[in-house]
C-alpha positions in Angstrom: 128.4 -140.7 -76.2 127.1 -137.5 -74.3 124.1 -135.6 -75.9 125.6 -132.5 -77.6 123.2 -129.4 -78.4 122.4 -128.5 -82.1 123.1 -125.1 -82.9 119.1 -124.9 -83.6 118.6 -126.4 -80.1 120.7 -123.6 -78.3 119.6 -120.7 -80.4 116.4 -121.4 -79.1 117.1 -121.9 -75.3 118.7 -118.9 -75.5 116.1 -116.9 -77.1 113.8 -118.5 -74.7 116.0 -117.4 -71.6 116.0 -113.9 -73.3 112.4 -114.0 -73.1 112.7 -115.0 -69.7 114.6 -112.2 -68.4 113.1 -109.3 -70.7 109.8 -110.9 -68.8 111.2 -110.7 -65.3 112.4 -106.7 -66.4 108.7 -105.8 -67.3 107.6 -107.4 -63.6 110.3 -106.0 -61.6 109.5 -102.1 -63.8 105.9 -102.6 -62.8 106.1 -104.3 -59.7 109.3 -104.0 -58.1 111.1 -106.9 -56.1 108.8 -108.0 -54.2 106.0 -107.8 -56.6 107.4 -110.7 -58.8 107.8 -114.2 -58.5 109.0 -117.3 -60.6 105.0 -118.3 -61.4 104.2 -114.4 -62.4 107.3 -114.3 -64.1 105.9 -117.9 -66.1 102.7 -116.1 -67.0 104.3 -112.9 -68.1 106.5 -115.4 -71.0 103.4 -117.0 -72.1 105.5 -120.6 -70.2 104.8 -123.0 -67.3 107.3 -122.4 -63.9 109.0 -125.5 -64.7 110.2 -124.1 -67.8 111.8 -120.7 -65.8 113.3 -123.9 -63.4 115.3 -125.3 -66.4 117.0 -121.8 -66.5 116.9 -120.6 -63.5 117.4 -122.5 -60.0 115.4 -119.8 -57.9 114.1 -116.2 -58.0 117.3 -115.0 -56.5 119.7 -116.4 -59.5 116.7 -114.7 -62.1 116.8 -111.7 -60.8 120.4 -111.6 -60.4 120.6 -111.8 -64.2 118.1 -108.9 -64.7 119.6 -106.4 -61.9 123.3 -107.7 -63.7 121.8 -106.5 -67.0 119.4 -103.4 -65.8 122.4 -102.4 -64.1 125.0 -102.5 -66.8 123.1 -100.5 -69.1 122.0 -97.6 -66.7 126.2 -97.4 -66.2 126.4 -97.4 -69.9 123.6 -94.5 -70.4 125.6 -92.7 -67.9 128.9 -92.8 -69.2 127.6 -92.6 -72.4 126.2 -89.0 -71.1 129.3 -87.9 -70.1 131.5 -88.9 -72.7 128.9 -86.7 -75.0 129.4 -84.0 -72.5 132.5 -83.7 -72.4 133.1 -84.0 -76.2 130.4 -81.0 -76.2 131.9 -78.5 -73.8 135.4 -80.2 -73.3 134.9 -80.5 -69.8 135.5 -83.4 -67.3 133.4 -81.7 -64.5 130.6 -81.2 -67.6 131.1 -85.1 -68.3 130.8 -85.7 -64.1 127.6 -83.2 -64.4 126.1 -84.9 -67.5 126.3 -88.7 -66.0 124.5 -87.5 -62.3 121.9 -85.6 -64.7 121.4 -88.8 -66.6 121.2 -91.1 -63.9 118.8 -89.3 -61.7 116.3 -88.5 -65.0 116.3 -92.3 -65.6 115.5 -93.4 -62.6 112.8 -90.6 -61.6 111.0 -91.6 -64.9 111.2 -95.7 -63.7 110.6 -94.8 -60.2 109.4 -98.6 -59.6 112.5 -100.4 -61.3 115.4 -98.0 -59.6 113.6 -98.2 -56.4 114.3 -101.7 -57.1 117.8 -101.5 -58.0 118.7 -98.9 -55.5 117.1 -99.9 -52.3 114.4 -102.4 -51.8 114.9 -105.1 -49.9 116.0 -108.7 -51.9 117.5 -112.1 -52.2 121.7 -111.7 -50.4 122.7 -112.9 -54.4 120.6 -110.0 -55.6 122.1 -107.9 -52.9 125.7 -108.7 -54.6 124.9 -107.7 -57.8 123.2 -104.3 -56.4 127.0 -103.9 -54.5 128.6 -104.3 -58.0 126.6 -102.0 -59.7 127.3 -98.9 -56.9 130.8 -100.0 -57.8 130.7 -99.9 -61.4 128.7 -96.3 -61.0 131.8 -95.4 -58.5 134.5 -96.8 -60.9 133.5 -94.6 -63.6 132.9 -91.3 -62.0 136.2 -91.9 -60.0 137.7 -92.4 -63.7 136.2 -88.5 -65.0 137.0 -86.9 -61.7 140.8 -88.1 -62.0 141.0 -87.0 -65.7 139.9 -83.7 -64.1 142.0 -83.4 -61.3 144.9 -84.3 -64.1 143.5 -81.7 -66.5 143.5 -78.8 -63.3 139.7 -78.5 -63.2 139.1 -78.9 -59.9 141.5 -79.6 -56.7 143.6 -82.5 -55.8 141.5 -85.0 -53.7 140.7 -88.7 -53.6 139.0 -89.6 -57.0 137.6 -92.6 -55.4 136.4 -91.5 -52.2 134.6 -88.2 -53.8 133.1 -90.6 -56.7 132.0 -92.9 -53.8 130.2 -89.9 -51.9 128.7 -88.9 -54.9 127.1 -92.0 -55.4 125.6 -92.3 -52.4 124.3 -89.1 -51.9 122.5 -90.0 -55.3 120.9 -92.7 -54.2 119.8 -91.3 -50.8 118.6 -88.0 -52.3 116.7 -90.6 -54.6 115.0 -93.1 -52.0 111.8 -90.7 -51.2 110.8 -89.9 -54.3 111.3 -93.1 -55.5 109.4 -94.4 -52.7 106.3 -92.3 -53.8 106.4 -93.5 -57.0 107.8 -89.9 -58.5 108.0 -89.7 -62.3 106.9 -92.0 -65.4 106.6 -96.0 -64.8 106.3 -96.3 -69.0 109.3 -94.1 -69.5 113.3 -94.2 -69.4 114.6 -97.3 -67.6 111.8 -99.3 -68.3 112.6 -101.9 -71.5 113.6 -105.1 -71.7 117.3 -106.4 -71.9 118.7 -104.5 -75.0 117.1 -101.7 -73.5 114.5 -101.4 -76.2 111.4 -99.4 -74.9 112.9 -96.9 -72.8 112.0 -93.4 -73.2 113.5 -90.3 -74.0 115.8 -88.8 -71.0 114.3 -85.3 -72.4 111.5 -85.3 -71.2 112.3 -86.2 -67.8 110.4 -84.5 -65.0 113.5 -83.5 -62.5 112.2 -80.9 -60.7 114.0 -79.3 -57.9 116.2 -82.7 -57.1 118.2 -82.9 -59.6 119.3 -79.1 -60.3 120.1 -79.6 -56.5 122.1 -82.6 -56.8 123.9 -81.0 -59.5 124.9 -78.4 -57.6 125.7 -80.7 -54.6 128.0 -82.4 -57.8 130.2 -79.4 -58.6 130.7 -78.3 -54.5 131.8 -82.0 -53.9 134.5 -81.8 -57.1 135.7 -78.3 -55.9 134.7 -76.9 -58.9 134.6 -73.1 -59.7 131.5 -73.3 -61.8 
């Protein structure tokens, strides 16, 4: 008869993996990609590397996990943002507005981590999951921008194709200052997988970049304001 986990057992693999990747999170947020590997990522859990092994086959599946999770909940925070937004000032171009603020305040205050996520260089798995998370980011701005071409905001165009520019002139605008370290290394964006940790997006020193790439925002939608 085949060995079948207790419920006990797999609680606490999985609470061990958790620990795992929350560990991995802190690295990457202090240290980037290249900073981390599977034996500092064993010290940081308090466990020996053939422990992370049992979990994980390499750094590359690892960190696909964490940039699979980072990435889903800086998507969330964003959409989140704009759905407040636009419940706010019953706007879709306030939503759009709202989710490029958020996402640009996060990152500046993890400059580390979302230099990370954005552009250094990593494992082709790791690449993947950086591709799907500029397509989730796409998806959902190409989602508001529709709703507000519908709702006669702004002018007629291709939701998907001005959500896709937007996006990438986000992340280019983003790439020096991220480079230089810009912002707070212990604030927003930095956590582990719930998110627990992060800071407050208020107090987010934007400067002159993101003011500009709000306005870059609203001349991309068409938008009168």
């Amino acid at each position: 008869m085949a060995y079948r986990r207790t419920p006990a057992v797999q609680e606490r693999l999985d609470a061990l993996r958790t620990t795992l990747v929350d560990s991995a999170i802190g690295l990457i947020s202090r240290h980037g990609y290249g900073g981390c590997s599977i034996s500092a990522v064993a010290a940081e859990a308090g466990v020996g590397t053939g422990t992370v092994y049992r979990h994980f086959t390499n750094k590359g599946e690892l960190f696909t996990e964490v940039f699979r999770i980072v990435c889903s909940r800086e998507v969330s925070a964003a959409v989140e943002a704009g759905n407040t937004a636009r419940n706010i000032e019953g706007s879709y171009v306030a939503a759009v507005s709202a989710s490029v603020r958020t996402f640009a305040e996060r990152a500046l205050r993890a400059p580390t981590l979302a230099y990370a996520l954005l552009v250094e260089p990593v494992d082709p798995q790791v690449d993947t999951q950086r591709l799907l998370f500029r397509e989730s980011f796409r998806d959902a701005f190409a989602a508001t921008i529709e709703a507000a071409i519908e709702s006669g905001e702004i002018p007629e165009q291709d939701a998907s194709l001005t959500a896709a520019c937007i996006v990438g002139a986000i992340g280019e605008a983003l790439v020096l200052p991220l480079a230089r370290g810009v912002g707070d290394s212990k604030g927003i964006g930095v956590g582990d997988s719930k998110g627990n940790g992060v800071g407050d997006p208020r107090g987010s020193p934007d400067g002159a970049i993101i003011p500009a790439l709000l306005t870059f925002t609203l001349r991309s939608l068409g938008s009168p304001e």
